[in-house]
Each structure stands twice: as C-alpha cells, then as structure tokens.
C-alpha positions, 0 to 999 in steps of 0.5 A: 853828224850825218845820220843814215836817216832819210833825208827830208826837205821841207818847204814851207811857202806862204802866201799872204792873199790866201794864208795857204801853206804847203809842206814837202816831206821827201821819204826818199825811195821815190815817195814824198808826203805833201801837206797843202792847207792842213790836208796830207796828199802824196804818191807811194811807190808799188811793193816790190815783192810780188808772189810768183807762185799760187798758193799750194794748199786748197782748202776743201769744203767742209760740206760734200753733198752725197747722192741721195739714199731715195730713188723714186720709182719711174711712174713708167714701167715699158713691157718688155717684148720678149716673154720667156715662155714657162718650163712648166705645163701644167696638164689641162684638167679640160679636154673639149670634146672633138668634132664628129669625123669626117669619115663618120659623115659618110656612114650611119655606124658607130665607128670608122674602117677608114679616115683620111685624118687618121694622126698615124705620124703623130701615133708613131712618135708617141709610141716610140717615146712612151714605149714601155708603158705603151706595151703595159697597156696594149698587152691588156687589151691585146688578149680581147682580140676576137679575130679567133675567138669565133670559129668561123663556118666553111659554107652558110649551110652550116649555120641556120639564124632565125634572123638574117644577119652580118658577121664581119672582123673589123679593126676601126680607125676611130670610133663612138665610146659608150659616153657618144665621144669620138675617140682615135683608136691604135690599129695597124701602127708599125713601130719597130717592126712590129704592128699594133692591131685591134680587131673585133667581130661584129654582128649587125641584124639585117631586119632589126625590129621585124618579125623572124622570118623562121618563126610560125605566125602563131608566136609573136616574135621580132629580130633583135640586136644584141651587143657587146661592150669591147674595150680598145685603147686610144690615142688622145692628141689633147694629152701631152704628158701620157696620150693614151688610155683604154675605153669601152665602146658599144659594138654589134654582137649578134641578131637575136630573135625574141619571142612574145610571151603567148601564142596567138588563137586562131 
C-alpha cells in the first residue's frame, strides 16, 4: 500500500579502509537529513511565512520622567534699565536754606526793590493752581497794607523830626526774615486780572547812633532806630505740595531820638 507519508530513501555505504557510514533521509519539500559517521548534518529550507506588517500595539514604558518640582534660583539676577519712577513724593521734611541774591550783593538792606531772578513765571503757575487757599491766605496779610495807613505831609514844613530821617513806601521782591533767611515775597503778580501787592512804609534814621541835631547840648541824646515786624506772605520754590506761607520780617519803622537820663553841669 502507498502511504501519503514522506517518502525516504536511505543509503547505506560502507567502507572497509575506513569503517565509515553515511545515511541519506530525504524529508521531501527540498530538505534531507545526512548522517556521516554518527553525527547529523543536512539543509532546511527558509519558512515560507513571513509577516508583512509590524506589529500594531507598542507597549509604552511604565516609567515617564516628569519635569522636576525644584527650579533653582539663577545666582544672576541682571538690573533691569528701566526704573518706574514713584507716584508718591513725599514732601521733604529738609529745606536747605537758599543762597544770599544777587541783588542783595548790590545793597547793604535787608530786602530787595529789584532781582533779575525774580521766579515771577513759576508764582504765576502756582497761584493759579492753589487758587482758593492762595486768597484765604493773602486776605490775611492784605489788610497789613500800609501804603494809607500814614497820612502823608503836603510840604516838609509840616513836620519837624529831632532826627533826619527817610520815609519810603516799598514793595519788596525778596527779603530777610526774622530768622536771617531769604525769602520770595508775592508782589506785582497779576493773575486773572488781578495784581497780588504787598507794600509797606519804612522809615530809616539818617544819623543813627548820633546826637540829635534839635536837641541843647546840655542833655544827652542820640538818634535811634526804631522798627517794626511786618508780616508778608512768601513763595517757597523748595515746597511742592503747597508753596506758600506768611512770615515775619524785620522792617524800618521811624527814627527816634533818645535822651540821657540827666542833664549835663556846666
């Protein structure tokens, strides 16, 4: 009967010089198996299944790093060039006191009719923008005008002093307060149409500390200076939240004569 089995031959040669065998098994399907001396050698054909595509599922990895929770601090940090200036100025608890005008360097008094340096501009521009508390305080000092506050003599006959003196009505531009500080001083501002004045009468003794030239020679006397503390209000350019203020200022009154306290024996 002719089985479906493979069919095999198999050889057997043998040899009587060297006692060798050697086996042929034919597998069919182009393989054999060849036994020479004991020992199996032979050739299998290559699978005729090969995959034609790659597997579809990757397996991911168990493990993802995650980004570190740590950031450490760059040891440098550059400036940055651009600084926002502050809204908020505090006002200078420190005022330095101003240098002596240069219009005071061409008079010996205490206050100046004229300054070159005068800030009229910047007087102007605060005035305007503290306007109301501006007037609250120049209606305080407004009254101390003395421009008619002396009747004045139609002729020098009228009026007989022991000691020669000056009367003037001034309106200083700058002047020395009682603390020896220069200060701005508000006068002929025109603002709105209106002009901001100060004006005050001064009297300065001719022959201060001299002997009264009406006076006998048998009484002691001497001319003497008399003054009178006038209040002005003030610009101060170094305050920026409110740049005015009203202070004293030491100002000429009249020339008295003073007389010694016995008479002189002949």
């Amino acid at each position: 009967m002719v089985t479906k089995a493979l069919i095999f031959s198999l050889v057997v040669v043998a040899t009587s010089a060297t006692s060798t065998s050697h086996v042929r098994i034919n597998l069919g399907n182009g393989g054999n198996i060849e036994y020479s001396n004991g020992h199996a050698t032979g050739s299998h054909s290559a699978p005729t299944y090969h995959p034609t595509k790659a597997p579809s599922y990757h397996p991911s990895p168990a493990y993802k790093p995650t980004t570190p929770s740590y950031h450490p601090a760059p040891s440098y940090h550059a400036a940055p060039s651009y600084h926002a200036a502050p809204t908020y100025h505090p006002a200078p608890s420190y005022h330095p006191e101003p240098e002596e005008p240069a219009c005071a360097e061409l008079s010996n008094s205490t206050w100046c009719l004229e300054d070159e340096d005068y800030p009229e501009y910047e007087i102007k521009h605060a005035i305007q923008y503290h306007l109301d508390k501006f007037n609250s305080l120049y209606a305080d000092v407004a009254e101390l005008d003395t421009e008619l506050s002396v009747e004045r003599p139609d002729t020098l006959e009228e009026e007989t002093y022991l000691c020669p003196s000056e009367t003037a009505y001034i309106r200083p531009l700058r002047a020395q307060n009682t603390e020896g500080k220069w200060r701005v001083i508000v006068n002929n501002i025109n603002v709105h149409y209106k002009t901001f004045t100060q004006t005050t009468r001064i009297e300065e003794c001719l022959t201060a500390g001299e002997d009264c030239p009406k006076v006998p020679i048998c009484y002691e006397s001497k001319c003497l200076q008399k003054s009178i503390y006038h209040r002005f209000l003030v610009y101060d350019p170094y305050d920026k939240y409110f740049p005015f203020a009203i202070e004293s200022f030491k100002m000429p009154a009249s020339c008295a004569c003073l007389l010694g306290a016995y008479t002189l024996e002949l």
